[in-house]
DRENZANU-228795 format. One record per residue (C-alpha): x, y, z; chain; residue number from 0. Coordinates in steps of 0.05 Angstrom, whole numbers. Layout:
N
((X, Y, Z), "A", NUM)
...
This chain:
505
((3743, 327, 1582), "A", 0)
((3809, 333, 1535), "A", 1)
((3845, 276, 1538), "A", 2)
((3913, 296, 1583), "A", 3)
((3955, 248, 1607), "A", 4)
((3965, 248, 1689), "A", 5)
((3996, 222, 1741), "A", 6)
((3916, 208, 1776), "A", 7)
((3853, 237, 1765), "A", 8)
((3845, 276, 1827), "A", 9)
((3897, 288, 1887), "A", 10)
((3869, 304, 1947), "A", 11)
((3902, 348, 2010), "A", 12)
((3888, 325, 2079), "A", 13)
((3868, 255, 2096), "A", 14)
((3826, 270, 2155), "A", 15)
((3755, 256, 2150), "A", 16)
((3723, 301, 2096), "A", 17)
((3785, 270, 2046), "A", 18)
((3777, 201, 2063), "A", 19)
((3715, 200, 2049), "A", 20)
((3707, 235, 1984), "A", 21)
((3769, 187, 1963), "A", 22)
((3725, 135, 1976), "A", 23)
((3668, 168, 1941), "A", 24)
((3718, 178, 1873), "A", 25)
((3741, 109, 1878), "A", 26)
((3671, 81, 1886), "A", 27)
((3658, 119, 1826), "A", 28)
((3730, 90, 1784), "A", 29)
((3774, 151, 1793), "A", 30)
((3834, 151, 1815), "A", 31)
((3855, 195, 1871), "A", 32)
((3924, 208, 1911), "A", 33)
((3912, 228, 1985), "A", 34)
((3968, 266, 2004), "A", 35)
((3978, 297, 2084), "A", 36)
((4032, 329, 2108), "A", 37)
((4045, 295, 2171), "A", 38)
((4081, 233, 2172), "A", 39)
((4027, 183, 2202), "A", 40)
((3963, 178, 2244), "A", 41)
((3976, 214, 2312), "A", 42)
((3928, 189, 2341), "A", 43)
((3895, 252, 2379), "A", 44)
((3825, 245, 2396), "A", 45)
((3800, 303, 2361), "A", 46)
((3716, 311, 2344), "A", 47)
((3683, 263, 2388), "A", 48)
((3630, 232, 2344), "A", 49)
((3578, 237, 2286), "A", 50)
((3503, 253, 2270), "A", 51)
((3443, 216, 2242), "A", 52)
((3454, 242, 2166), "A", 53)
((3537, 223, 2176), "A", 54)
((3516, 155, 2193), "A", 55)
((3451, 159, 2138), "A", 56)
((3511, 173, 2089), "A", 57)
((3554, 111, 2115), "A", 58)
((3497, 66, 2119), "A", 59)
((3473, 87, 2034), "A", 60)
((3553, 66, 2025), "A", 61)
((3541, -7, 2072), "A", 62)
((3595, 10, 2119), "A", 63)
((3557, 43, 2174), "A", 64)
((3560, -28, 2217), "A", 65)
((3629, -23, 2225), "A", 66)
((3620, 60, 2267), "A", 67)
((3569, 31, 2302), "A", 68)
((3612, -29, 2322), "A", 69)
((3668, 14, 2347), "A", 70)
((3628, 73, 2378), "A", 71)
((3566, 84, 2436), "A", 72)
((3498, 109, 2415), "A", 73)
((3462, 162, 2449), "A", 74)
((3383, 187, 2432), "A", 75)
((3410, 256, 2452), "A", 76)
((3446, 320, 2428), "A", 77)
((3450, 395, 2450), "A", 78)
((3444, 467, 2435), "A", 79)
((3488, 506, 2469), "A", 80)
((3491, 455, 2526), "A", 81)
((3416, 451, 2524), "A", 82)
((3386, 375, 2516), "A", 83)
((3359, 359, 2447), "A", 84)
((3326, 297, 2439), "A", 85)
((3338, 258, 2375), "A", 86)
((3298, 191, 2385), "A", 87)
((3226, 208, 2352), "A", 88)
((3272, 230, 2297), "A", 89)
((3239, 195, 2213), "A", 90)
((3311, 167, 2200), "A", 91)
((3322, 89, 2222), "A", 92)
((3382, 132, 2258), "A", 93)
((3351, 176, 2305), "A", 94)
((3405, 185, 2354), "A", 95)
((3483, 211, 2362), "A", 96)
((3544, 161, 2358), "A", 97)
((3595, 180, 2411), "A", 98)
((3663, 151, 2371), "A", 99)
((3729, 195, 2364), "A", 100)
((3745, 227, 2312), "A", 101)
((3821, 175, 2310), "A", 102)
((3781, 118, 2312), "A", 103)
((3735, 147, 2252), "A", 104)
((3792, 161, 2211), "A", 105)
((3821, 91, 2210), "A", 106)
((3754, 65, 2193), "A", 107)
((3752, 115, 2136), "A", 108)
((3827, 101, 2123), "A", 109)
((3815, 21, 2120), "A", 110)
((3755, 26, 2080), "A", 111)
((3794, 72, 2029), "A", 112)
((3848, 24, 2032), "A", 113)
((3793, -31, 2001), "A", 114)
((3786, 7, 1953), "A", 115)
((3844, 25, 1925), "A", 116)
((3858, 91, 1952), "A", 117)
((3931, 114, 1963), "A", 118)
((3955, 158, 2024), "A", 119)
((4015, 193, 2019), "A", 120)
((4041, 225, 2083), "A", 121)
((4106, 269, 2099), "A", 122)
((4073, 299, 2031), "A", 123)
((4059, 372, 2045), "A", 124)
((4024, 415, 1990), "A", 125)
((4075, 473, 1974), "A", 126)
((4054, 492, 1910), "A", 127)
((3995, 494, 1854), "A", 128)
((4006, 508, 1779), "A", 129)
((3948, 509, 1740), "A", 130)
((3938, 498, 1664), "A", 131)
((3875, 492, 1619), "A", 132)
((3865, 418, 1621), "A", 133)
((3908, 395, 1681), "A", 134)
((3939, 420, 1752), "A", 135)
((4008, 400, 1781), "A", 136)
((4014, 400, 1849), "A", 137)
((4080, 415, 1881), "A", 138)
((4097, 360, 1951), "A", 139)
((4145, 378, 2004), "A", 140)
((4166, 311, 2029), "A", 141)
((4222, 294, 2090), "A", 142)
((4290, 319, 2088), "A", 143)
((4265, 381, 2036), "A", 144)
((4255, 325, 1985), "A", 145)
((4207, 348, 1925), "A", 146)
((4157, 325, 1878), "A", 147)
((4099, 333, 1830), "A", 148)
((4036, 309, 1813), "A", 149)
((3995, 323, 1759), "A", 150)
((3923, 310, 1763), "A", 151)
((3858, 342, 1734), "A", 152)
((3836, 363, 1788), "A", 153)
((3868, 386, 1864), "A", 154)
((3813, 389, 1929), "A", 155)
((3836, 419, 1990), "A", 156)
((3816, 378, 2052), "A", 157)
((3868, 404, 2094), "A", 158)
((3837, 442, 2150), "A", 159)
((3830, 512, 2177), "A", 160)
((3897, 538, 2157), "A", 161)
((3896, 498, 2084), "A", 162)
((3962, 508, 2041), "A", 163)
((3916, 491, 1977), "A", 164)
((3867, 548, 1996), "A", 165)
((3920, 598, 2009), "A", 166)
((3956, 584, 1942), "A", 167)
((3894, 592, 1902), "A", 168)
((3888, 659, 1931), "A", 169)
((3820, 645, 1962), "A", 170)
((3802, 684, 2011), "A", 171)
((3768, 675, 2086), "A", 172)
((3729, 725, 2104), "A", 173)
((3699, 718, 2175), "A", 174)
((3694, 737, 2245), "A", 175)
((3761, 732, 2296), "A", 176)
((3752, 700, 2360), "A", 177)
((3733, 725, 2433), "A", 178)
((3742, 663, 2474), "A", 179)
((3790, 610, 2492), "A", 180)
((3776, 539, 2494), "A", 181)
((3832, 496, 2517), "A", 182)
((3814, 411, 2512), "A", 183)
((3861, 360, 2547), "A", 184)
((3856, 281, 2551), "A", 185)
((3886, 264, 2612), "A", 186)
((3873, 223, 2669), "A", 187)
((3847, 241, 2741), "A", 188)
((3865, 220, 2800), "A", 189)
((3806, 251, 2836), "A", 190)
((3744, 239, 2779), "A", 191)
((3680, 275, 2795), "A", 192)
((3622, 224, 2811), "A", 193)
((3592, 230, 2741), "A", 194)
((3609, 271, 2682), "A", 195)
((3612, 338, 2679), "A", 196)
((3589, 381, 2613), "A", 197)
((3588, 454, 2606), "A", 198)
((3586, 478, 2672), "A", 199)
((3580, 547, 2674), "A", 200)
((3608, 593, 2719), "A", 201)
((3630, 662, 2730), "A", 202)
((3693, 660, 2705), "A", 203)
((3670, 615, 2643), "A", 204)
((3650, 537, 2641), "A", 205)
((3682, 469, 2636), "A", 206)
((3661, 397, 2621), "A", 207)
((3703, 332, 2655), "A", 208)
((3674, 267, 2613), "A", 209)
((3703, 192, 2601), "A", 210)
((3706, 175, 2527), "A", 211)
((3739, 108, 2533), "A", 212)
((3764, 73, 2598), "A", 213)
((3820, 108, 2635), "A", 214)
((3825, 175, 2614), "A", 215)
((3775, 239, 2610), "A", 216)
((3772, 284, 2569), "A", 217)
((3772, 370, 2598), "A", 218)
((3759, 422, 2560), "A", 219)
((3746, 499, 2591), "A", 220)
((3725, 558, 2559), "A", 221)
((3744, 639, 2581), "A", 222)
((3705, 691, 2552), "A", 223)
((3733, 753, 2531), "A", 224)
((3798, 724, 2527), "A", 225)
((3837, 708, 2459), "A", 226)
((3895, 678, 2469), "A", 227)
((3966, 672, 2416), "A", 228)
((3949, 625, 2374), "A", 229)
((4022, 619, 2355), "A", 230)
((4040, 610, 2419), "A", 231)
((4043, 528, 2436), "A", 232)
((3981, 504, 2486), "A", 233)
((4012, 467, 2553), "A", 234)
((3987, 421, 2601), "A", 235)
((3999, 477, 2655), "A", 236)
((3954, 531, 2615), "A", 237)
((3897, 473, 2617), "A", 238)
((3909, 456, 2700), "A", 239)
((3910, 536, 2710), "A", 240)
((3846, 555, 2672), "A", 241)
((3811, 495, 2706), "A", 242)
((3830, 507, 2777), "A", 243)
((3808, 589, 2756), "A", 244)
((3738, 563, 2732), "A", 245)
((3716, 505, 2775), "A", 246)
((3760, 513, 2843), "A", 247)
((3793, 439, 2827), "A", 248)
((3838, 407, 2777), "A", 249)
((3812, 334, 2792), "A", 250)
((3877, 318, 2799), "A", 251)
((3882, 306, 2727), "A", 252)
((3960, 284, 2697), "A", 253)
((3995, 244, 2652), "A", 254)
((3965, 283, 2587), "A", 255)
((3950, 250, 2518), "A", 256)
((3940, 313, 2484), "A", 257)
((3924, 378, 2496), "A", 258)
((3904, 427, 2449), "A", 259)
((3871, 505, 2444), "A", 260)
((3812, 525, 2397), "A", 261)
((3770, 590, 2393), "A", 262)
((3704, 618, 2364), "A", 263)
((3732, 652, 2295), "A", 264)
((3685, 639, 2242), "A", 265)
((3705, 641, 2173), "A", 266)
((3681, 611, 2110), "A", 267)
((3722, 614, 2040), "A", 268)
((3695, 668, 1985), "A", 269)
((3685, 606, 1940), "A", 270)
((3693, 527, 1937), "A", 271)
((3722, 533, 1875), "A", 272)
((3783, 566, 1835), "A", 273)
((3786, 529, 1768), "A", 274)
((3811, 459, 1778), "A", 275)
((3827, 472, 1851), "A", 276)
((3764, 460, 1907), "A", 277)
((3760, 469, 1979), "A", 278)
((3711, 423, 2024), "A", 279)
((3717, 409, 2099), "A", 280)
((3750, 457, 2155), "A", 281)
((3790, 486, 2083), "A", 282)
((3723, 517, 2061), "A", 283)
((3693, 544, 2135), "A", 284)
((3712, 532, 2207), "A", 285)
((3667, 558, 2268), "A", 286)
((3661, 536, 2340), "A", 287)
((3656, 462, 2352), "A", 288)
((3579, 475, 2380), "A", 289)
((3542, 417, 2371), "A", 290)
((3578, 368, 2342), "A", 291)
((3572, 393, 2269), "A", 292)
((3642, 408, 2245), "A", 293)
((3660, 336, 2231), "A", 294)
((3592, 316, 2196), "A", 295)
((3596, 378, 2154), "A", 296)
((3651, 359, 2123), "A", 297)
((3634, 289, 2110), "A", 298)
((3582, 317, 2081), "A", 299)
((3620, 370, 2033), "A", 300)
((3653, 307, 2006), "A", 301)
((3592, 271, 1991), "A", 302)
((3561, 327, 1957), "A", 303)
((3627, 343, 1911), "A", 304)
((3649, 263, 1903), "A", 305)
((3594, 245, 1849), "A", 306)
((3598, 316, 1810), "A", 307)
((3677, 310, 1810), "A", 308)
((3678, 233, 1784), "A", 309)
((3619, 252, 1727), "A", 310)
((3660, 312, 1706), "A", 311)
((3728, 276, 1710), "A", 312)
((3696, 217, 1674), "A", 313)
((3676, 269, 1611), "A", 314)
((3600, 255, 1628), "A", 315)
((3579, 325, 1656), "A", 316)
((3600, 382, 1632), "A", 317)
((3649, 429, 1682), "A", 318)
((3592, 473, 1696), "A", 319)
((3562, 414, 1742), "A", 320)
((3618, 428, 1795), "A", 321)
((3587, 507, 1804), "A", 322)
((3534, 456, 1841), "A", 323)
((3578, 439, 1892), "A", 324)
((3580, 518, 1916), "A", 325)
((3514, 533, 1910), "A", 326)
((3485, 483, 1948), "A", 327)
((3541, 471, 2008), "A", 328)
((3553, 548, 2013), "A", 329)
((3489, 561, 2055), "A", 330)
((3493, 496, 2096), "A", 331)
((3561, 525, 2118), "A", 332)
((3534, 595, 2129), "A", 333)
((3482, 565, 2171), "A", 334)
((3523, 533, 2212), "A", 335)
((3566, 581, 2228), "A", 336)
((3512, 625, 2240), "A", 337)
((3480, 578, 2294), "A", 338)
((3543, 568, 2325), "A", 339)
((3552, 635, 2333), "A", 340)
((3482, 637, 2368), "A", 341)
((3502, 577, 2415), "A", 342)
((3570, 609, 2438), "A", 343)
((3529, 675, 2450), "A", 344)
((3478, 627, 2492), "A", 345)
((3543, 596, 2546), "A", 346)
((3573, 669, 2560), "A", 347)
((3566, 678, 2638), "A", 348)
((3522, 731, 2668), "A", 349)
((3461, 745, 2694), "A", 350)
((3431, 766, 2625), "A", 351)
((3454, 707, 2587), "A", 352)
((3427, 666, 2648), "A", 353)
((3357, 683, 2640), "A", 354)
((3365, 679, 2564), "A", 355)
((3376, 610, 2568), "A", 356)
((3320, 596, 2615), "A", 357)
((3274, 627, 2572), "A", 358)
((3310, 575, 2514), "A", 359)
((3301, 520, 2559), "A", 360)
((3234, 527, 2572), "A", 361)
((3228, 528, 2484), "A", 362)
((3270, 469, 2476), "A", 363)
((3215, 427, 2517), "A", 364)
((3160, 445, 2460), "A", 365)
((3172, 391, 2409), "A", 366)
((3166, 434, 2349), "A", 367)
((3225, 467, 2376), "A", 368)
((3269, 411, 2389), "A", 369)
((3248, 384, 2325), "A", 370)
((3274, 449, 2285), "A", 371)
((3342, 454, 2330), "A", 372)
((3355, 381, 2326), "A", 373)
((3341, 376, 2254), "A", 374)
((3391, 440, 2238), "A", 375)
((3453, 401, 2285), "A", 376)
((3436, 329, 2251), "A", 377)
((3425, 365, 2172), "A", 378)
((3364, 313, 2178), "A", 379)
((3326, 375, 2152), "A", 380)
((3373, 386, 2088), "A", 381)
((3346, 417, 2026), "A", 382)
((3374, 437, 1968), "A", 383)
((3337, 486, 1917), "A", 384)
((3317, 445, 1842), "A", 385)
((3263, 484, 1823), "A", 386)
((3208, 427, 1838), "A", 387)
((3149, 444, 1888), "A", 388)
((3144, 360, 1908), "A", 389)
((3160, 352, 1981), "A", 390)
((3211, 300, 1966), "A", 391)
((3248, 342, 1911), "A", 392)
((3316, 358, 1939), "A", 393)
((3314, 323, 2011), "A", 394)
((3342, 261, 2023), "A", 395)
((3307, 206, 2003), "A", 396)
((3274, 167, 2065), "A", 397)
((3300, 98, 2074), "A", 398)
((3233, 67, 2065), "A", 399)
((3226, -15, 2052), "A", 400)
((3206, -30, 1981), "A", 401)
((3175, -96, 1949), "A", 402)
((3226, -116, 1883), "A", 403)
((3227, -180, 1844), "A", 404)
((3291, -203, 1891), "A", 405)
((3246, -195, 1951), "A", 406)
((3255, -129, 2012), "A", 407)
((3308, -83, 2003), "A", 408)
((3315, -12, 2035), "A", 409)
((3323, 47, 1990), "A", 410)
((3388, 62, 2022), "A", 411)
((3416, -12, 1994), "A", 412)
((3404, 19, 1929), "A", 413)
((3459, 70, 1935), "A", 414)
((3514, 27, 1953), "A", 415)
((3549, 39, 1890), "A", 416)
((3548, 108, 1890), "A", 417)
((3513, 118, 1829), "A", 418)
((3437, 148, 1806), "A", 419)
((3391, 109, 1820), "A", 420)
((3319, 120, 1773), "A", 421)
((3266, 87, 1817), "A", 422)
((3196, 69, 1781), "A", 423)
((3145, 52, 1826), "A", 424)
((3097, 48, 1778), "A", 425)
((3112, 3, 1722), "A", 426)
((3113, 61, 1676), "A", 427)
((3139, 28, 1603), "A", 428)
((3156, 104, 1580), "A", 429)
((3203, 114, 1643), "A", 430)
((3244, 47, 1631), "A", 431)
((3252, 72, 1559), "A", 432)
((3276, 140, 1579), "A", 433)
((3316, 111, 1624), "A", 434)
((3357, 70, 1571), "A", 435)
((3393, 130, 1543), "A", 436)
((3421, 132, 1610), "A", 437)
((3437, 62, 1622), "A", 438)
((3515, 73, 1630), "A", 439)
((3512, 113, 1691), "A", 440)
((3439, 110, 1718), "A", 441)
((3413, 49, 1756), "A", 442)
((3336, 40, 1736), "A", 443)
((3306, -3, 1801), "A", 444)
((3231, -29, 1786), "A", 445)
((3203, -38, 1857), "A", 446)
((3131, -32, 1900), "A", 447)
((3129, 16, 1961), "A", 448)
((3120, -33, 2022), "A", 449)
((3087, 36, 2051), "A", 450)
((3028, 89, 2026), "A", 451)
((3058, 142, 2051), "A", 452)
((3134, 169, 2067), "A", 453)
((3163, 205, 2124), "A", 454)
((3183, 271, 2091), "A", 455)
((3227, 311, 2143), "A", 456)
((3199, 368, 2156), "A", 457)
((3136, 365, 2112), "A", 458)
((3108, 303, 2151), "A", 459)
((3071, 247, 2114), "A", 460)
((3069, 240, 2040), "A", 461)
((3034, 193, 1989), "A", 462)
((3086, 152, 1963), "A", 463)
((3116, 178, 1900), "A", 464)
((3104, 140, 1830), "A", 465)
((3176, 144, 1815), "A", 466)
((3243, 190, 1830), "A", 467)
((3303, 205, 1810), "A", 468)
((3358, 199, 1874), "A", 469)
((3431, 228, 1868), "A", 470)
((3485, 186, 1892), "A", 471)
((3484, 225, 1957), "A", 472)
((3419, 208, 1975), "A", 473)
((3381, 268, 1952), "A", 474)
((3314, 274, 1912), "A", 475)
((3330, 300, 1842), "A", 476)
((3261, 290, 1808), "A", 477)
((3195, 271, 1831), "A", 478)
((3127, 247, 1791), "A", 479)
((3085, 252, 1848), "A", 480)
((3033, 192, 1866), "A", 481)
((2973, 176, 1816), "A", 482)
((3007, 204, 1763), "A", 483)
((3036, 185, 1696), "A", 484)
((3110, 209, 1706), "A", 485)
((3121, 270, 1655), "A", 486)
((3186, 237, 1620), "A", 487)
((3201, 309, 1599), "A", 488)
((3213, 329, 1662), "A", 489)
((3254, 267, 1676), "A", 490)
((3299, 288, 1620), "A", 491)
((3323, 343, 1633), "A", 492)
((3334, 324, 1707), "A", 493)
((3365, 274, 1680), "A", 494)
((3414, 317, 1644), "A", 495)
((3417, 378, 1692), "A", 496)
((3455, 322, 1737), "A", 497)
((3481, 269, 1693), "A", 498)
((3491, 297, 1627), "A", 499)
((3467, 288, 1559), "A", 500)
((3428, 216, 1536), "A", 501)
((3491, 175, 1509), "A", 502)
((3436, 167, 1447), "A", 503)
((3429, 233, 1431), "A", 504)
């Protein structure tokens, strides 16, 4: 990269959780990175209500996970459409859902960014974005029409469904509008139902009454067929009124936290990238919050783009290895709004969606099909393209326990630096010295697989590999497959593909 002089390396709109964490992921890596938000602090409004097995897969490869599981409830379970999925026979040492709010995960993510360095700006609203060959400056609206710029290689647009930074790079979201109404309130109820409540369907639409923390519920109903003015502002009335319409009680529910309106609109951005500027999180797609994904998607995005950003920033990849970031978090997007599509189809009353989801029911209960479901909501089933027939080639890497000269570690303690990580488990001499011309940016880890064979979602069992090459976010780059002499070829120009040339050649 040409040598321009910045203010930081990367500024980053929207310090929710998809840019929290890939500040982290930057700084982990030594860039430096600007959050900037346009509100003025932390509000404090429950928001998503937990994360997935490959959310927490992601935390624990980091060494951070303990402190979500500390501060959130696990559950073996998730859902389709309101339809049980069950998560515990899951091959990750995470087979389960963490119920924890989305506030509570953002001041984990916000702390943990804090260690390291990372600096939040709020009352810093993106107004503007000029870009130039080698740099971009970023325009802030601050309090009291104050002003100011940035200039940074790079700008990433975290900052939600109706992102400033998307809108100025003339990106456009191309989607489907919504048909329903969803209105959510946390509130308290003087009246509680016996036990909670979720998606109870009935004619004139469904609702769900549940207890995230002590004191206060959480209600959210949903009417078909009706879109309401998004412009308009959501009351605690509207909520009371659609709930007494749909289940013939308000619970006696007051004293409101937060209320707040959402629909089915599905949308994803033409592309995650405009020059220097990048989209990830609720700026690149949003779809109905179905299944828990929206959250975990983004986290994901951010793990995906942190690595390729830092190598690029750092002058070790070429530019090129950002296009990466599109082609392989494009379709996971896609996918998920298509099945969320699918599952807001699946709750519509009626007698014909009734016996539809009997007839799903019935499916879920086959494990095959609970397996495939429940690996598509947890991205446990993740696979990206890189034109290598080995099972383990582009999954993520199965936390398996390995024998090394310091004694037991877990292949996810390996990745807790967020860098590449070249694993020989065959004391091949050719593989160390391949590795060498790498040595500034890929860890080579000499170990013994405590196992013969790894759990390889969805292939099954798998001989143990003789080495691999894992990416910084936990995904299989390179495989010499078990009994064989690694091909350092091969290795090479994975090597390169991802990390860039040999710093000896």
């Amino acid at each position: 990269m040409t040598d321009t002089k910045t203010d930081t390396d990367v500024v980053i709109a929207g310090a929710g959780p998809t840019g929290l964490m890939l500040a982290c992921e930057l700084r982990l890596a030594g860039v430096d990175v600007v959050v900037a938000d346009r509100l003025a602090a932390r509000t404090g409004e429950s928001r998503a209500g937990g994360m997935h097995a490959r959310t927490m897969e992601v935390l624990d490869q980091r060494g951070v996970l303990d402190r979500f599981l500390a501060a959130g409830v696990p559950r073996p379970i998730g859902h389709f459409s309101g339809l049980r999925l069950d998560f515990d026979r899951f091959e990750t040492r995470h087979p389960r859902s963490l119920v924890l709010l989305q506030s509570h995960i953002e001041r984990l993510l916000e702390e943990w960014a804090t260690e390291l360095g990372v600096q939040v700006r709020w009352s810093s609203e993106v107004t503007g974005i000029r870009r130039h060959d080698t740099d971009v400056e970023v325009e802030l609206g601050g309090p009291e029409n104050s002003r100011s710029t940035l200039r940074a290689h790079y700008v990433v647009g975290c900052d939600g469904g109706r992102s400033a930074v998307r809108k100025l790079a003339g990106i456009g979201f191309p989607g489907t509008p919504a048909t329903l109404t969803s209105l959510l309130g946390d509130v308290e109820l003087t009246d509680p139902p016996a036990e909670s409540l979720f998606m109870q369907r009935q004619p004139g639409g469904d609702f769900s009454v549940f207890a995230f923390e002590p004191g206060w519920y959480r209600v959210i109903t949903t009417e078909y067929d009706r879109v309401a003015d998004q412009r308009k502002p959501v009351t605690f009335e509207e909520l009371r009124k659609s709930l007494l319409e749909i289940a013939g009680t308000d619970f006696g529910m007051h004293s409101p936290r937060w209320v707040s309106r959402f629909g089915d609109a599905a949308r994803q951005a033409e592309r995650y990238r405009e020059g220097r500027v990048l989209l990830a999180g609720d700026a690149a797609h949003i779809h109905f919050p179905a299944g828990g994904q929206g959250l975990n998607l983004g986290v994901q995005d951010a793990v995906n783009l942190g690595w390729k950003l830092a190598s690029v920033v750092h002058g070790r990849a070429p530019e090129a290895l950002l296009d990466s970031y599109q082609a392989e978090r494009y379709p996971v997007a896609e996918r998920v709004l298509h099945n969320t599509r699918a599952q807001a189809a699946l709750t519509r009353p009626g007698p014909q969606t009734d016996a539809l989801r009997d007839v799903f029911r019935s499916l879920i209960e086959y494990d095959d099909v609970n397996r495939h479901l429940g690996g598509m909501i947890t991205a446990l089933d993740l696979h990206y393209p890189m034109g290598d027939d080995h099972p383990l080639t582009g999954r993520r890497v199965p936390d398996v326990d390995l024998k090394t000269g310091d004694g037991r570690r877990r292949v996810f303690e390996l990745l807790r630096t967020a860098r590449p990580v070249l694993l020989d488990l065959c004391g091949d001499i050719e593989l160390a010295a391949t590795a060498e011309s790498w040595a500034d940016r890929v860890d080579l880890v000499e170990a013994r697989s405590a196992a013969d064979h790894w759990p390889v979602w969805p292939v099954g069992e798998t001989p143990a590999p003789a080495a691999l090459l894992i990416r910084p976010d936990g995904h299989v780059a390179w495989t010499a497959p078990a009994g064989t002499t690694p091909d350092p070829v091969a290795l090479r120009t994975a090597l390169t593909t991802w990390f860039g040339p040999a710093t000896t050649d």
